[in-house]
GUFI-602775 format. One record per residue: residue number from 0; residue in one letter; x, y, z of N, C-alpha, C in turn. Coordinates in steps of 0.2 Angstrom, whole numbers. Each point is the difference from the previous one (the first is absolute). Layout:
// GUFI-602775
@k=NUM | r=a | nX=X | nY=Y | nZ=Z | caX=X | caY=Y | caZ=Z | cX=X | cY=Y | cZ=Z
...
// end
This chain:
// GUFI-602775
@k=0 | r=x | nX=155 | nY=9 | nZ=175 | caX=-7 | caY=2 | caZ=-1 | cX=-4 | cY=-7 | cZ=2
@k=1 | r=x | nX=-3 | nY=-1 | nZ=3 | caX=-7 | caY=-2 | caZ=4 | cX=-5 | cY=-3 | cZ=-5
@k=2 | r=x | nX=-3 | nY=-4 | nZ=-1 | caX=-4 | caY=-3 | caZ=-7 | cX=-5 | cY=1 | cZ=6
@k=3 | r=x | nX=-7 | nY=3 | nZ=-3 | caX=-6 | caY=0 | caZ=2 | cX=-2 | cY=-7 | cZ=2
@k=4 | r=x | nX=-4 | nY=-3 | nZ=6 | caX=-5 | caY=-5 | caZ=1 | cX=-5 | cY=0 | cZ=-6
@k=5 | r=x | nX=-3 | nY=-7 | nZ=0 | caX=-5 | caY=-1 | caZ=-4 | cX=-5 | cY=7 | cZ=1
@k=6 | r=x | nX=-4 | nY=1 | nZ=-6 | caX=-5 | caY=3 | caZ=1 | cX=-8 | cY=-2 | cZ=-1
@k=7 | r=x | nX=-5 | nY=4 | nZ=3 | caX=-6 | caY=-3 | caZ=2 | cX=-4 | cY=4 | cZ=-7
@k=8 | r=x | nX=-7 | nY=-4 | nZ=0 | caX=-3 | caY=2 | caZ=-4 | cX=-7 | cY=2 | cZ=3
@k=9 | r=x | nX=-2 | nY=5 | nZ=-1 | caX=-5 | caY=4 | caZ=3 | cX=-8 | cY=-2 | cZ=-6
@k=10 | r=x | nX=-6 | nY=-6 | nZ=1 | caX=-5 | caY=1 | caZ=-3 | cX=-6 | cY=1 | cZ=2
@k=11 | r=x | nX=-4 | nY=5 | nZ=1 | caX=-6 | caY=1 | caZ=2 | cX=4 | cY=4 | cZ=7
@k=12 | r=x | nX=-3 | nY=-4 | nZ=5 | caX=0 | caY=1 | caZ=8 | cX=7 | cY=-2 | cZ=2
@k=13 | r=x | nX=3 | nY=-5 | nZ=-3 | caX=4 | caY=-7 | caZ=3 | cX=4 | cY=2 | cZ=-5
@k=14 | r=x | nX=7 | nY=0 | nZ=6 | caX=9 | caY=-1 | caZ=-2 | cX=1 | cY=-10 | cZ=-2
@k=15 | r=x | nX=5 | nY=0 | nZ=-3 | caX=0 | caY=-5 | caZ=-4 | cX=6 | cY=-2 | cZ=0
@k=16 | r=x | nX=5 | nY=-6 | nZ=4 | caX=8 | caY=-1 | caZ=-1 | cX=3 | cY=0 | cZ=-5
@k=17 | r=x | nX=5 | nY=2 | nZ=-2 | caX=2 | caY=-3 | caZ=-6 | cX=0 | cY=-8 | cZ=-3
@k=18 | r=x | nX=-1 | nY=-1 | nZ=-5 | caX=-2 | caY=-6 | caZ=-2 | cX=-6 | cY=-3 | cZ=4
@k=19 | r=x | nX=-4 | nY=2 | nZ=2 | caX=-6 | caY=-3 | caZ=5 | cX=-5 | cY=0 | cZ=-8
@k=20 | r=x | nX=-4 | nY=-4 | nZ=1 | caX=-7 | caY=1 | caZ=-6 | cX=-5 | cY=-1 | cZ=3
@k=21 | r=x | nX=-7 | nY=2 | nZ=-1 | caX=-6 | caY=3 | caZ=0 | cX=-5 | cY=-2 | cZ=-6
@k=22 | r=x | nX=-9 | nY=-3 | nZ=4 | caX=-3 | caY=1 | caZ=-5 | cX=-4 | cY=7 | cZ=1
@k=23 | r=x | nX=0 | nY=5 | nZ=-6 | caX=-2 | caY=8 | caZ=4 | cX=-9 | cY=-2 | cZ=2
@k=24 | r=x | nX=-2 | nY=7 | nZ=5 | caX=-7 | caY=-1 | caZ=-1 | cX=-3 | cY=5 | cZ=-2
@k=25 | r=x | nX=-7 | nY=1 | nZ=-2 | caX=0 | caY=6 | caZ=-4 | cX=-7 | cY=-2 | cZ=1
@k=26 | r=x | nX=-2 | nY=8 | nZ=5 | caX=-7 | caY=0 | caZ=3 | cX=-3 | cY=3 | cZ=-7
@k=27 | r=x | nX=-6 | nY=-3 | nZ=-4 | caX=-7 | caY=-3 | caZ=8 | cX=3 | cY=-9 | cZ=-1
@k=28 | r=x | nX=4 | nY=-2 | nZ=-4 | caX=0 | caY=-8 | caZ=-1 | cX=3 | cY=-2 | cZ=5
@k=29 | r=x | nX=7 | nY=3 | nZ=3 | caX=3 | caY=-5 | caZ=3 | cX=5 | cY=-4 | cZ=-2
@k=30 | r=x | nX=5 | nY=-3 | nZ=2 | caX=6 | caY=-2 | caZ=-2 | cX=0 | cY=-4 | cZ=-7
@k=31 | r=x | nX=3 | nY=5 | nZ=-3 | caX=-1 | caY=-5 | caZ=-7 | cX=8 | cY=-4 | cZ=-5
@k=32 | r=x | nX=-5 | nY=-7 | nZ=3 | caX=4 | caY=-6 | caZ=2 | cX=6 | cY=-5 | cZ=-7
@k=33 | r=x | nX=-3 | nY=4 | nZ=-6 | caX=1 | caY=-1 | caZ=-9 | cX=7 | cY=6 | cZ=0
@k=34 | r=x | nX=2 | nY=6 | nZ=3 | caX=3 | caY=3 | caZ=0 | cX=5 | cY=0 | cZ=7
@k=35 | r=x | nX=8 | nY=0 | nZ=-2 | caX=5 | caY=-1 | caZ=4 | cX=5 | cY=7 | cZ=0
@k=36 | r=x | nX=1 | nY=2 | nZ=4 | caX=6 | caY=5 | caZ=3 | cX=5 | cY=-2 | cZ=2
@k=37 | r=x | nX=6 | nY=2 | nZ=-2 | caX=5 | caY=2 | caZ=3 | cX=5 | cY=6 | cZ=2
@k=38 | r=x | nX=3 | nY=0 | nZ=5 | caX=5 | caY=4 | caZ=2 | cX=7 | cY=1 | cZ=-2
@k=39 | r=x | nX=2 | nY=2 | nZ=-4 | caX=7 | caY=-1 | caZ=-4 | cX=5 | cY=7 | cZ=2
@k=40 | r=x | nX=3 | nY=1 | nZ=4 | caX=5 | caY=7 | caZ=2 | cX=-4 | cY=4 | cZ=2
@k=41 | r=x | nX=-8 | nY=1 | nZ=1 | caX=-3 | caY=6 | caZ=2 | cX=-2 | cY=0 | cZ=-6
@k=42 | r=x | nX=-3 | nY=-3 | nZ=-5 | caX=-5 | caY=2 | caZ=-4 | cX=-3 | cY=-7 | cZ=-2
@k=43 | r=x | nX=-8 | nY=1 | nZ=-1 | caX=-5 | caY=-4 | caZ=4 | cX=-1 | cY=-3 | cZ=-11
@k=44 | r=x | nX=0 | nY=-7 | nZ=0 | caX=0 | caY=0 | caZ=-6 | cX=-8 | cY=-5 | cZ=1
@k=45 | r=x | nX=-6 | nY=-1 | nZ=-6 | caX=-5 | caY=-4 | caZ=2 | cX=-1 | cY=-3 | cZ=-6
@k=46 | r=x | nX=-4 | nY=-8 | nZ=-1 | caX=0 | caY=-2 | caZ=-8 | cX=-6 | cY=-4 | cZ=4
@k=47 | r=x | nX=-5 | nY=-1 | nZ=-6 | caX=-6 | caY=-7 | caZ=0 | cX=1 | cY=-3 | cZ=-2
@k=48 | r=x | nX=-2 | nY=-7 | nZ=4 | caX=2 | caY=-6 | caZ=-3 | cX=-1 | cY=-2 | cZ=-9
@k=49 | r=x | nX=7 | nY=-3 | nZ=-2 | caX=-3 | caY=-1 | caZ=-7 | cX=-3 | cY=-6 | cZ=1
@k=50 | r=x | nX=-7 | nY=-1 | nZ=-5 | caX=-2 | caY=-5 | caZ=-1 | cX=1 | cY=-4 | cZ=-9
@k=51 | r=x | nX=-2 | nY=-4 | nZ=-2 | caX=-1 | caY=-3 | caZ=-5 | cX=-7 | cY=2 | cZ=-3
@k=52 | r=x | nX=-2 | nY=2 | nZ=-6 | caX=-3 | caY=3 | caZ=-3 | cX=-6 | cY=-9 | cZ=-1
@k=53 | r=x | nX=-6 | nY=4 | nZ=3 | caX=-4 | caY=-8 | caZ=1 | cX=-4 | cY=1 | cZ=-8
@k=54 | r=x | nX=-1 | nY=-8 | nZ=-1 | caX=-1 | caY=1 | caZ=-7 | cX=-9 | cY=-4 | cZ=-1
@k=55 | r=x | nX=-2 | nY=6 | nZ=4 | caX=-8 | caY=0 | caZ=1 | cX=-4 | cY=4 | cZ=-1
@k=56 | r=x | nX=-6 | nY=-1 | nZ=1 | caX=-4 | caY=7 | caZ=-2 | cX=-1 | cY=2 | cZ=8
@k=57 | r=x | nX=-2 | nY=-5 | nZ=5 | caX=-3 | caY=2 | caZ=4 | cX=5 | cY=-4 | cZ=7
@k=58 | r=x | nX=5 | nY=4 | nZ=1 | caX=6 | caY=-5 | caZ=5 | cX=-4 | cY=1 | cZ=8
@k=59 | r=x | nX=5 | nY=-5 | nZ=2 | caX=-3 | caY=0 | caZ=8 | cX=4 | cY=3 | cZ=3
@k=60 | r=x | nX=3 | nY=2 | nZ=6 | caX=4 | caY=3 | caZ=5 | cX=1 | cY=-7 | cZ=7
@k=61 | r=x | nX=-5 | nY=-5 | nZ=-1 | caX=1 | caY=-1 | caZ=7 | cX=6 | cY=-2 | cZ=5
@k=62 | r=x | nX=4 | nY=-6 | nZ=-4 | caX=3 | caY=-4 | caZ=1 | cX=6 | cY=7 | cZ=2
@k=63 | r=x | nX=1 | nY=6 | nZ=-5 | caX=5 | caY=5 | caZ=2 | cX=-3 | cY=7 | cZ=-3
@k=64 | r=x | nX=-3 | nY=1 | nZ=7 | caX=-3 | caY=9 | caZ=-2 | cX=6 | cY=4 | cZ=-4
@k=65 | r=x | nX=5 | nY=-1 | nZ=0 | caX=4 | caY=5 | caZ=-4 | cX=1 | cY=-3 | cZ=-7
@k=66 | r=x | nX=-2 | nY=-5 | nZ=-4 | caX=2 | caY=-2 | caZ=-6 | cX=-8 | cY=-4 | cZ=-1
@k=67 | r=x | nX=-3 | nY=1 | nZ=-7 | caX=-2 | caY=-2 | caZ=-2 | cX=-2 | cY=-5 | cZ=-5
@k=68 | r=x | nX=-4 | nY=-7 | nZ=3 | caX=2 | caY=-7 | caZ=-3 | cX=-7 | cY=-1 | cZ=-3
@k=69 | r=x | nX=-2 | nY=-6 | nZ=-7 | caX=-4 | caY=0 | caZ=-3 | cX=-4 | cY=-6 | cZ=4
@k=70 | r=x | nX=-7 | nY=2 | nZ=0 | caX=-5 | caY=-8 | caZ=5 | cX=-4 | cY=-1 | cZ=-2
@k=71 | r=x | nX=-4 | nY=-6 | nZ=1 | caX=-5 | caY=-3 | caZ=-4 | cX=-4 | cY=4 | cZ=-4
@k=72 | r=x | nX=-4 | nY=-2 | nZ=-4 | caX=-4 | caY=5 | caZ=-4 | cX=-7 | cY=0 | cZ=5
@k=73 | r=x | nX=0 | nY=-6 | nZ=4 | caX=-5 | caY=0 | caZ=3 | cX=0 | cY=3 | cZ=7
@k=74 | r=x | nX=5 | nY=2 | nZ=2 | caX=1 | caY=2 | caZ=8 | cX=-4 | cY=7 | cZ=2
@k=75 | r=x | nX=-2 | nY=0 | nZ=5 | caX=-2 | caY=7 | caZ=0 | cX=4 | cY=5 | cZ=4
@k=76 | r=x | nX=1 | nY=5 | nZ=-3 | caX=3 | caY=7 | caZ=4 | cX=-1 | cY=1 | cZ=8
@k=77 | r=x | nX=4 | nY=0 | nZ=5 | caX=-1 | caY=2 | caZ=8 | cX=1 | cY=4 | cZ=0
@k=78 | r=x | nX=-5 | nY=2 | nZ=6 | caX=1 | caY=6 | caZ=2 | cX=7 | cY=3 | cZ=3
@k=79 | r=x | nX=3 | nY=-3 | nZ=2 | caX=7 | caY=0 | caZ=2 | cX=4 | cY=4 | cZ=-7
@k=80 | r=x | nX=0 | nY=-4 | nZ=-7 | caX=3 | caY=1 | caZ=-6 | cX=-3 | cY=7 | cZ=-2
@k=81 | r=x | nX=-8 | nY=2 | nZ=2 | caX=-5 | caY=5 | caZ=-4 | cX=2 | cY=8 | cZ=4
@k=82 | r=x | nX=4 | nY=-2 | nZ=7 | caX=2 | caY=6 | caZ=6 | cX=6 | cY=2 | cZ=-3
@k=83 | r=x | nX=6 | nY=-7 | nZ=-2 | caX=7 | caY=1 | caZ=-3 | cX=-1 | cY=5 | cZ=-7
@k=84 | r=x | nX=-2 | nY=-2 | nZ=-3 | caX=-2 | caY=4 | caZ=-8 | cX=-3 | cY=6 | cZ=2
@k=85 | r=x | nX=-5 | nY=2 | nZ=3 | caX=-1 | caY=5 | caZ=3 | cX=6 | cY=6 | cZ=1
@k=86 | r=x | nX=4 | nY=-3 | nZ=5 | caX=5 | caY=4 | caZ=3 | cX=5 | cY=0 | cZ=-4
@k=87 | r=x | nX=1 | nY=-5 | nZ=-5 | caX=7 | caY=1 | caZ=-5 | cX=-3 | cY=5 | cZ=-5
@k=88 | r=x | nX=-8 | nY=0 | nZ=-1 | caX=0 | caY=5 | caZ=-6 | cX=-1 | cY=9 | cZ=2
@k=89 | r=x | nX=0 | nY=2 | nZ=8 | caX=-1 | caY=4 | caZ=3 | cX=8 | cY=3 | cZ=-1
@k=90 | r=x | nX=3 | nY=-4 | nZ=2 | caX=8 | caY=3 | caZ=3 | cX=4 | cY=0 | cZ=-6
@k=91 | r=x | nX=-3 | nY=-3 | nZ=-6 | caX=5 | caY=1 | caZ=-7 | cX=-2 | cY=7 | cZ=-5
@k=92 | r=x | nX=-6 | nY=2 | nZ=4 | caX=-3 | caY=8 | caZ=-3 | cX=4 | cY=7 | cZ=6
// end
């Protein structure tokens, strides 16, 4: 008996090699960069980055859009951080 070739993982549009990883994208955002796929025997596994629980009231994203860090009390909020928060609070609903 003959063992099967690796198998491919099918997600969205796109086939996938086994053990190849991906970050998915998911219209209207787009590739979302905090969340990682993988291909394991033909079945598509995905996990979002753990982060460390930021011990703020008011965290920043900059330095790492996917994790959450505490910043001055005096800095002001970017437009760049104000689009991110946007879109993490849209995609979590």
């Amino acid at each position: 008996m003959q063992a099967d070739g690796p198998r491919a993982c099918r997600f969205g549009r796109r086939w996938y090699l086994n053990n190849e990883s991906w970050h998915p994208s998911v219209p209207p955002f787009g590739e979302m960069k905090c969340i990682l796929c993988w291909c394991v025997s033909g079945e598509t596994h995905c996990q979002r980055q753990e982060c460390p629980p930021a011990a703020c009231a008011s965290p920043a994203t900059r330095d790492n859009p996917c994790c959450a860090k505490c910043r001055a009390p005096d800095a002001p909020l970017d437009a760049q951080e104000k689009v991110h928060d946007a879109r993490a609070e849209a995609w979590s609903h």
